[in-house]
C-alpha positions in Angstrom: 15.3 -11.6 5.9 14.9 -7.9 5.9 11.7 -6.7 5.4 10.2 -5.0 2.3 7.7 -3.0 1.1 5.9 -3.6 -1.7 2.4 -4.3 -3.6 0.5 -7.2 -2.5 -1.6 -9.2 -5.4 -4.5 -11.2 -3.3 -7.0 -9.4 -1.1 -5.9 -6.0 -2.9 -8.9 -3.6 -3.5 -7.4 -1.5 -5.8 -4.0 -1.6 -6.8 -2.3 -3.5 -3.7 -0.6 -0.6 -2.1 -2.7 0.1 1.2 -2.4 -3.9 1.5 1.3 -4.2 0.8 1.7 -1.3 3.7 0.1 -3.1 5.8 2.0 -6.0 5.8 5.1 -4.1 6.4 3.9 -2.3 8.9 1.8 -5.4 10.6 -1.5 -4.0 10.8 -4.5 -4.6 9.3 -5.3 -3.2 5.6 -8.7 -1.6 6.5 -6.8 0.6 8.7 -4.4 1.5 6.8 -7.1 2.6 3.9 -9.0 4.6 6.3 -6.0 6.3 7.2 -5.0 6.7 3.4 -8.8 8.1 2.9 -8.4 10.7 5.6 -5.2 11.9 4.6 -6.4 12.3 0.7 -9.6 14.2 2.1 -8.2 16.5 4.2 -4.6 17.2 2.7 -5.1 16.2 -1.1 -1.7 14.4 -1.6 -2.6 11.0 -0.8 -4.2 10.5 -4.1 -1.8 11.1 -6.2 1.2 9.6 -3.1 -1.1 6.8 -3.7 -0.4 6.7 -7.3 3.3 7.3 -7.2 3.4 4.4 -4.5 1.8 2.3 -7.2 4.2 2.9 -9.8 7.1 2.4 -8.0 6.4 0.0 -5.9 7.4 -3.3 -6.9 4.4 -6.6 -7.0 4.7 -9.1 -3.7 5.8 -12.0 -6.6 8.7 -10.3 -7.7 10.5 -9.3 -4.2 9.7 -12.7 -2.6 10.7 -15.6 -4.8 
């Protein structure tokens, strides 16, 4: 099965897009926020590549069925 990135629905702290990165990249979430957080404070973009992320990525329930 090939692997797939999307939005993950339990244990999300916002909108499951840190989580569902995580899981693709086989890490653990909290890392993968703080990196998200540093990136949005010192370049500005991951705010709204957060929010782009979350609109197109699809939910965990309707890639794996």
């Amino acid at each position: 099965m090939a692997k797939r990135l999307y939005k993950v629905e339990q244990g999300k702290n916002l909108l499951g897009v840190c989580g569902g990165l995580a899981e693709y990249l086989n890490i653990d979430p909290t890392i993968v926020r703080i990196l998200w957080l540093i990136i949005s404070l010192f370049y500005g973009t991951g705010v709204v590549l957060y929010f782009i992320c979350a609109l197109v990525l699809p939910k965990k329930s309707e890639v794996i069925k």
